[in-house]
DSSP file (Angstrom, degrees, kcal/mol; ACC not computed):
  #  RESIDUE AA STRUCTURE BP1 BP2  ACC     N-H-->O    O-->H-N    N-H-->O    O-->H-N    TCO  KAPPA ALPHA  PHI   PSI    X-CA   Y-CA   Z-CA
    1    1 A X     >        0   0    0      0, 0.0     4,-2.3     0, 0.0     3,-0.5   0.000 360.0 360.0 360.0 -53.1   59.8  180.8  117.3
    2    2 A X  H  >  +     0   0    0      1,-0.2     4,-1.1     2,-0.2     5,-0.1   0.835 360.0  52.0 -76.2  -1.4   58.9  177.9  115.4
    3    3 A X  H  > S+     0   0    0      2,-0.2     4,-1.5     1,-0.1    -1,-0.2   0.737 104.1  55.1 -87.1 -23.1   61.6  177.9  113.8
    4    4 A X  H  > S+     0   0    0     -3,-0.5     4,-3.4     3,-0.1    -2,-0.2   0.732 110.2  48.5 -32.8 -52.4   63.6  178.0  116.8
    5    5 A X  H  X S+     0   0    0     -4,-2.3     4,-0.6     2,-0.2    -2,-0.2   0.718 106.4  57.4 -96.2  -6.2   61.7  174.9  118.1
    6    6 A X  H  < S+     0   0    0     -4,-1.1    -1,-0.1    -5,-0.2    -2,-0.1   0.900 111.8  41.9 -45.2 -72.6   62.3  173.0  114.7
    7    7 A X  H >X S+     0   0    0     -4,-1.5     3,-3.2     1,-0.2     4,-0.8   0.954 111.0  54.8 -42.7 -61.0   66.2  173.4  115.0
    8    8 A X  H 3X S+     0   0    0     -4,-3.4     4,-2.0     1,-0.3    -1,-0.2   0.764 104.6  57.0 -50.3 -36.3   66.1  172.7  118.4
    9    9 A X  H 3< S+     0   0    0     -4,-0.6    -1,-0.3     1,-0.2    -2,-0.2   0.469 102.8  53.2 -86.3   8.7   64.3  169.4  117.6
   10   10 A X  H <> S+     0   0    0     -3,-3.2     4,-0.8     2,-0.1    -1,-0.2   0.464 100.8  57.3-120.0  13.4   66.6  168.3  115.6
   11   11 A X  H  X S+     0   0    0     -4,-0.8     4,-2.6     2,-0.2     5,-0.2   0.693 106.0  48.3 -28.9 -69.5   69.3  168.6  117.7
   12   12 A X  H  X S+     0   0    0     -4,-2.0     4,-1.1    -5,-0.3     5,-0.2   1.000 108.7  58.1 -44.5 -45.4   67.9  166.6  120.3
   13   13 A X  H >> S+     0   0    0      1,-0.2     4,-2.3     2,-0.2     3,-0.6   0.838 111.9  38.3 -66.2 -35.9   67.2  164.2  117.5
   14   14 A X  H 3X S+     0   0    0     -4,-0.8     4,-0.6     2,-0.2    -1,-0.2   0.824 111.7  61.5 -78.0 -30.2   71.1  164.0  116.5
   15   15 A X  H 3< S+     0   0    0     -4,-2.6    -2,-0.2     2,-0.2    -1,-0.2   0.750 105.8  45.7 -13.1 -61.6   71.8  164.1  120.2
   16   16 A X  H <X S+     0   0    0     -4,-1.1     4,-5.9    -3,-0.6     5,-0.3   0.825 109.4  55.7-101.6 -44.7   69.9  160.9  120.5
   17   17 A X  H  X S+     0   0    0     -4,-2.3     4,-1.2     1,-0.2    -1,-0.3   0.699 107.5  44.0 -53.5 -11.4   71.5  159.4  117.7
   18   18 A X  H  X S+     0   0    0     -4,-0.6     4,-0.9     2,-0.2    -1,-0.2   0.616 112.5  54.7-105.7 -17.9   75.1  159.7  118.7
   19   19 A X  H  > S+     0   0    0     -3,-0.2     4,-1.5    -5,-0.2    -2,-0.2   0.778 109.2  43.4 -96.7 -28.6   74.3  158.7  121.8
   20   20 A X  H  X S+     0   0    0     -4,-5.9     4,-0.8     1,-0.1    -2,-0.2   0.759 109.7  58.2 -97.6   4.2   72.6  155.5  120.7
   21   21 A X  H  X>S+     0   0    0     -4,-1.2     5,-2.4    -5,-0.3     4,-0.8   0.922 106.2  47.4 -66.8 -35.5   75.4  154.9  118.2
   22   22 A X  H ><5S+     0   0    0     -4,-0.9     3,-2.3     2,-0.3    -3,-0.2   0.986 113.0  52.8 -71.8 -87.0   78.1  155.0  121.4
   23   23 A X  H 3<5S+     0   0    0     -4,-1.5     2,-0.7     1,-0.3    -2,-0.1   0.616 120.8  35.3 -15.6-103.6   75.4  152.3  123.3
   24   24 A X  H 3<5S-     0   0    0     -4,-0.8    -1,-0.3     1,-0.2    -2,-0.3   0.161 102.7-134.3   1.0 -42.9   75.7  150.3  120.3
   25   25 A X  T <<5 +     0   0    0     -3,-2.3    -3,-0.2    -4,-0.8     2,-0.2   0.814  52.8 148.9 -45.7  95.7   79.1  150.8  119.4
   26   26 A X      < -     0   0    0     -5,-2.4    -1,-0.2     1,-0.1    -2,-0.0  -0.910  60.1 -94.6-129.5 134.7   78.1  151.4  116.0
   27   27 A X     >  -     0   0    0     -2,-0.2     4,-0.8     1,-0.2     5,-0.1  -0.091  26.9-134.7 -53.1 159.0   80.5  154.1  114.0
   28   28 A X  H  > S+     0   0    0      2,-0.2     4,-1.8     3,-0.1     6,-0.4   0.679 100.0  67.1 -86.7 -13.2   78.9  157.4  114.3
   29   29 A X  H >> S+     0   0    0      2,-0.2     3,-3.1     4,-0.2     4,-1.4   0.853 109.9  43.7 -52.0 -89.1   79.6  158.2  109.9
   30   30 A X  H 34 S+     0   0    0      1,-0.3    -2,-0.2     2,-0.2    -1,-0.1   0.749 115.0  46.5 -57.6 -39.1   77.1  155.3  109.6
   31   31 A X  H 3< S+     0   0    0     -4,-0.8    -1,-0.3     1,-0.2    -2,-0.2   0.953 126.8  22.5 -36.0 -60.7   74.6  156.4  112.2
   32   32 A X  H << S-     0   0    0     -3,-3.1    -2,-0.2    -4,-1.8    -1,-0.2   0.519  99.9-121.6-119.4  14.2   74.3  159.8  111.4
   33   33 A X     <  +     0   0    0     -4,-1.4     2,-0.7     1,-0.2    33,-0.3   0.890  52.9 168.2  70.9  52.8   75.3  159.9  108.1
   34   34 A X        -     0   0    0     -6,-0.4    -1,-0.2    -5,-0.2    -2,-0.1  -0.823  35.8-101.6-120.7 132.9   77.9  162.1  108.6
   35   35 A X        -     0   0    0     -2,-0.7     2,-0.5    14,-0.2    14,-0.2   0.126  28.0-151.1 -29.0 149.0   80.9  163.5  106.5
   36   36 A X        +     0   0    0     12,-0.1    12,-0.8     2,-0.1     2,-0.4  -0.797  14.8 178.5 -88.7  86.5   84.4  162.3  107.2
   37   37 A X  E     +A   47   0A   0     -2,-0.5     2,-0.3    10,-0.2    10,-0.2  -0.648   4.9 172.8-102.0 139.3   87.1  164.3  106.5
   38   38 A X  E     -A   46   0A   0      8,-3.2     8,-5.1    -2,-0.4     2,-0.3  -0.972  14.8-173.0-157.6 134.9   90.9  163.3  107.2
   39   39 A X  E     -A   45   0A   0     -2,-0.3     2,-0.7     6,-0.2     6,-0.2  -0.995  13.4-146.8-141.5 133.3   93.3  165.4  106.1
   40   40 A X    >   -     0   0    0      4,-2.3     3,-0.9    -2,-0.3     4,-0.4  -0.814  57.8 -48.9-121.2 149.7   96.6  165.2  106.0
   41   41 A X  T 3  S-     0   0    0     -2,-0.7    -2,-0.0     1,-0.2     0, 0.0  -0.416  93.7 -76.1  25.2-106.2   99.2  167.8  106.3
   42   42 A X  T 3  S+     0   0    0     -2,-0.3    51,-1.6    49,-0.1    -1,-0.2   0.203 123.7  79.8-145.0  32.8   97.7  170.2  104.0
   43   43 A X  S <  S+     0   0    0     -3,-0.9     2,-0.2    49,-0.3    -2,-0.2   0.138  95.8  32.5 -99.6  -0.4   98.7  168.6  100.9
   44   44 A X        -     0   0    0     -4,-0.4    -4,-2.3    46,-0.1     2,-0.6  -0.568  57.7-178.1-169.5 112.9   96.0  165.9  100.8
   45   45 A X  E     -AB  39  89A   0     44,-1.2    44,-0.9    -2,-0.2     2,-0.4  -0.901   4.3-169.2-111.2 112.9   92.1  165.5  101.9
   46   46 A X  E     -A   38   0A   0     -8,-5.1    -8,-3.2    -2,-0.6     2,-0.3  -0.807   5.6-166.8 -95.2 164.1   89.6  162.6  101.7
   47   47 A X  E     -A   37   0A   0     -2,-0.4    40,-2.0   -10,-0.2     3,-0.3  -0.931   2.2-163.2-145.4 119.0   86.3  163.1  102.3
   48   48 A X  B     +G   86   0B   0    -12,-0.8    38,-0.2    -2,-0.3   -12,-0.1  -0.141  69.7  20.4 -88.1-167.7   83.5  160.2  102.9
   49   49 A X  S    S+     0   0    0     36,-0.6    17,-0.5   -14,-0.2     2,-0.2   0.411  82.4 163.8  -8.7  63.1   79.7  160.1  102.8
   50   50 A X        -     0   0    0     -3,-0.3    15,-0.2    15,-0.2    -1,-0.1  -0.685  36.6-144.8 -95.7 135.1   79.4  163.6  100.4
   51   51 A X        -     0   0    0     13,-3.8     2,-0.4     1,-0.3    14,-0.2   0.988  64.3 -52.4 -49.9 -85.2   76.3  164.6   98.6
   52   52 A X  E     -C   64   0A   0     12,-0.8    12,-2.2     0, 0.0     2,-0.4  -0.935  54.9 -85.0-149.5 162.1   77.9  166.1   95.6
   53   53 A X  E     -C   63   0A   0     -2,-0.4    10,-0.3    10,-0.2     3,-0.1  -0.862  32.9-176.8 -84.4 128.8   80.6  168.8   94.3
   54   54 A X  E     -     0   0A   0      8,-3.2     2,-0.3    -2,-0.4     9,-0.2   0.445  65.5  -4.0 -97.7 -11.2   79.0  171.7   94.2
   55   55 A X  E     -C   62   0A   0      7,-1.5     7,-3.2     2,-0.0     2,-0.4  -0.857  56.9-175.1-167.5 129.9   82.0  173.9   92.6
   56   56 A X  E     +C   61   0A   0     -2,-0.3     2,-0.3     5,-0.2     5,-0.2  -0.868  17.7 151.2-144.1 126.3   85.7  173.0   91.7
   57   57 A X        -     0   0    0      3,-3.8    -2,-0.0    -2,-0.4     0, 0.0  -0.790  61.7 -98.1-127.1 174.5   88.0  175.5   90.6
   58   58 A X  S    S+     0   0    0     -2,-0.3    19,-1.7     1,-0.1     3,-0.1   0.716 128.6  33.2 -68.9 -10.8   92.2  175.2   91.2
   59   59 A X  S    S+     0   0    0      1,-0.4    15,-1.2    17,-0.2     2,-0.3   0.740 122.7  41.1-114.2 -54.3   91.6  177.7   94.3
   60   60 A X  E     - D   0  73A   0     13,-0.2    -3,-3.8    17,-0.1     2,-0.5  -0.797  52.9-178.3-103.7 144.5   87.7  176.6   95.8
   61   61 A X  E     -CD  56  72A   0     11,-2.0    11,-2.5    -2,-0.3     2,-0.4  -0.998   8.1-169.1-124.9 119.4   86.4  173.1   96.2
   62   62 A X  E     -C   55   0A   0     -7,-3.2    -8,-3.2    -2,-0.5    -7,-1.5  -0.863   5.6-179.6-129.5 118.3   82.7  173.0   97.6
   63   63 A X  E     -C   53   0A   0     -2,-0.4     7,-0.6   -10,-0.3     2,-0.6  -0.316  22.3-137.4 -96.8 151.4   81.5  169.5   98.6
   64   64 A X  E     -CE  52  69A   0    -12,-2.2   -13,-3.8     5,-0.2   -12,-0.8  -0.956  28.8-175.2-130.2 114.7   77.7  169.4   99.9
   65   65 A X  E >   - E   0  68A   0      3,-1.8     3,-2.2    -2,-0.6     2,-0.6  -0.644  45.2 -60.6 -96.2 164.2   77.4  167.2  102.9
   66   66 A X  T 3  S-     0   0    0    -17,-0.5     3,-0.1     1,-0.3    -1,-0.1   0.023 122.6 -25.7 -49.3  92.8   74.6  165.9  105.2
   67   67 A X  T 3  S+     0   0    0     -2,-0.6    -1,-0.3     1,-0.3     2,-0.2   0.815 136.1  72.9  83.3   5.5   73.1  169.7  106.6
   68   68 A X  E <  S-E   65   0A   0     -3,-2.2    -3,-1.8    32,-0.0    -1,-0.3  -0.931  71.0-143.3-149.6 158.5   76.9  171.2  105.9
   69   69 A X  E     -EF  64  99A   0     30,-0.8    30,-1.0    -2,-0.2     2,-0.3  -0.742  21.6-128.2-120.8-177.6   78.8  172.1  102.9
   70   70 A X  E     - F   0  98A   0     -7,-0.6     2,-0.4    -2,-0.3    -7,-0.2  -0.745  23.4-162.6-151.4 137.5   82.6  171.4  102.9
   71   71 A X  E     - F   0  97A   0     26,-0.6    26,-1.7    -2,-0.3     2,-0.4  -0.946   9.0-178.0-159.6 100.2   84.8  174.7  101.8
   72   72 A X  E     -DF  61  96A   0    -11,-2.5   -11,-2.0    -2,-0.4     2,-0.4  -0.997   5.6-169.5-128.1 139.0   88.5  174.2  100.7
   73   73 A X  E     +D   60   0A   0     22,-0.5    21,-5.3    -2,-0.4     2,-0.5  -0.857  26.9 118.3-103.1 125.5   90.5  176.9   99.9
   74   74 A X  E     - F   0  93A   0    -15,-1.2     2,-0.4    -2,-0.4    19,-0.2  -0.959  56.1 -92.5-179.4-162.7   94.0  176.4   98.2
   75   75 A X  E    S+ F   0  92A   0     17,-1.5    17,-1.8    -2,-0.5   -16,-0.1  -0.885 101.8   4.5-124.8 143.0   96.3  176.8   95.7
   76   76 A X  E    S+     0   0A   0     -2,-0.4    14,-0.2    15,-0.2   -17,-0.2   0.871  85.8 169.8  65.6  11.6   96.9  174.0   92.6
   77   77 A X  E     +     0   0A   0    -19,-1.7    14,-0.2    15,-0.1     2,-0.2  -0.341   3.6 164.3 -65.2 142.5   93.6  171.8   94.2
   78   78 A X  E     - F   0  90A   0     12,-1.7    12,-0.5   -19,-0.1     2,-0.4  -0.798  43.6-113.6-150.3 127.1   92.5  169.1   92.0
   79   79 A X  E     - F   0  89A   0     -2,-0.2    10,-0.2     1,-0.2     3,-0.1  -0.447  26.9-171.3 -70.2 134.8   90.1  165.9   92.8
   80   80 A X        -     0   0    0      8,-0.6     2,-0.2    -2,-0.4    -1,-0.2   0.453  69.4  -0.1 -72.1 -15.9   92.6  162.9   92.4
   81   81 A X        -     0   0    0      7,-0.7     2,-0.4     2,-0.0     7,-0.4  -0.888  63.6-162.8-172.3 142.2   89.5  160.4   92.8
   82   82 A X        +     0   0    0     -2,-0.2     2,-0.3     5,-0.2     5,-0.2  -0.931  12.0 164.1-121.6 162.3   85.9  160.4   93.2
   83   83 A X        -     0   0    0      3,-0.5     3,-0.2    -2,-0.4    -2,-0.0  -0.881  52.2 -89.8-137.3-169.8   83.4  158.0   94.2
   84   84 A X  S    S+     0   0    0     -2,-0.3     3,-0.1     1,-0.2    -2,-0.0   0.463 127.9  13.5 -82.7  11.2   79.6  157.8   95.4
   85   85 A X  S    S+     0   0    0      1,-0.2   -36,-0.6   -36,-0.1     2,-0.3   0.040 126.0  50.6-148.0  29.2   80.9  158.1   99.0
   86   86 A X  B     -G   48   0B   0     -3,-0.2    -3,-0.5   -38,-0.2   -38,-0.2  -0.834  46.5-179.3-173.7 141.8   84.3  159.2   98.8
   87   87 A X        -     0   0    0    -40,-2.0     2,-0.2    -2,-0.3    -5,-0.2  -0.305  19.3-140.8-122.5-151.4   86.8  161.6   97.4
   88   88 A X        -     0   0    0     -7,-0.4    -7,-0.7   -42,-0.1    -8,-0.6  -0.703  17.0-165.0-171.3 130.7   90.5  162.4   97.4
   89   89 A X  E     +BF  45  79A   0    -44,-0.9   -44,-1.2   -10,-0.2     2,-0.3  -0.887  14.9 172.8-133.1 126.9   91.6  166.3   97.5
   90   90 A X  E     + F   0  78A   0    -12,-0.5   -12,-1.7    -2,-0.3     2,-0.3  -0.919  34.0  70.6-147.6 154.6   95.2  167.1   96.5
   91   91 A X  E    S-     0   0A   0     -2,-0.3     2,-0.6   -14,-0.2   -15,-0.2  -0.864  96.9 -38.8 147.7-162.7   97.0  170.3   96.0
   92   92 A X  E     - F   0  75A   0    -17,-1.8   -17,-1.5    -2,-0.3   -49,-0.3  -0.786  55.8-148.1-106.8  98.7   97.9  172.9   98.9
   93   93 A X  E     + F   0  74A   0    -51,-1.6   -19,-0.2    -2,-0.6     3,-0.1  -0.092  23.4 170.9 -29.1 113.6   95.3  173.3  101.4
   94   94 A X  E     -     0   0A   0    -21,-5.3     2,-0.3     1,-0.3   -20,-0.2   0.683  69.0 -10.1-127.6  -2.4   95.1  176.7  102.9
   95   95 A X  E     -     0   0A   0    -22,-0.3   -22,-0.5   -24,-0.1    -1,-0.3  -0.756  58.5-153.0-129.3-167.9   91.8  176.8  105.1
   96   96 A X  E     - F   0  72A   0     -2,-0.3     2,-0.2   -24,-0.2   -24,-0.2  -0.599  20.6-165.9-177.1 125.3   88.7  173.7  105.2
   97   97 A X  E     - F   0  71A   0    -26,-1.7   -26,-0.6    -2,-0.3     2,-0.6  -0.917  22.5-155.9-101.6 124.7   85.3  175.4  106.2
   98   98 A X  E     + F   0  70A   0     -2,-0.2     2,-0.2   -28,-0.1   -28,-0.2  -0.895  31.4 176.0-118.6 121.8   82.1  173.4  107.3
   99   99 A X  E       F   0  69A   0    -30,-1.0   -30,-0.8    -2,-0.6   -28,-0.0  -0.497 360.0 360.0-106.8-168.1   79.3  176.3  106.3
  100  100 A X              0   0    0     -2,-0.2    -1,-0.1   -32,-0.2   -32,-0.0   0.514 360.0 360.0-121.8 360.0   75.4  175.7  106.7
């Protein structure tokens, strides 16, 4: 149960942020500190405001994001650029997973 009412309360708590980023109209990335991923076709992924790489091999890339990790599956993957808040993914993208 308390661990029930933990989750739950931080829920609310993200809830309340997204909803006073929209008031605001302040991006929600910078609000709630939350990944960006844009990916295009399946040949090419960035990803903004990532923790770290937690694995890269030519088939799995795992990114650790705020509360999520970041899960790409493919063939030929390599990062093409890093940064402290931003990456560049390129190879052929064959699923993207957000796990907990």
């Amino acid at each position: 149960m308390c661990g029930y009412s933990f989750m739950e309360h931080e829920r609310q708590n993200e809830r309340l942020k997204s909803r006073l980023a929209s008031a605001a109209g302040m991006p929600k990335d910078v609000v709630l500190g939350a990944a960006v991923v844009t990916l295009l076709g399946d040949s090419e992924v960035c990803i903004e405001n990532y923790r770290g790489i937690l694995e890269y091999t030519e088939c799995l890339i795992r990114v650790q994001a705020k509360g999520k990790q970041i899960r790409l599956h493919g063939k030929h993957l390599q990062i093409e650029y890093y940064t402290n808040d931003e990456m560049k993914i390129t190879g052929t993208i064959c699923s993207l997973e957000f796990c907990k």
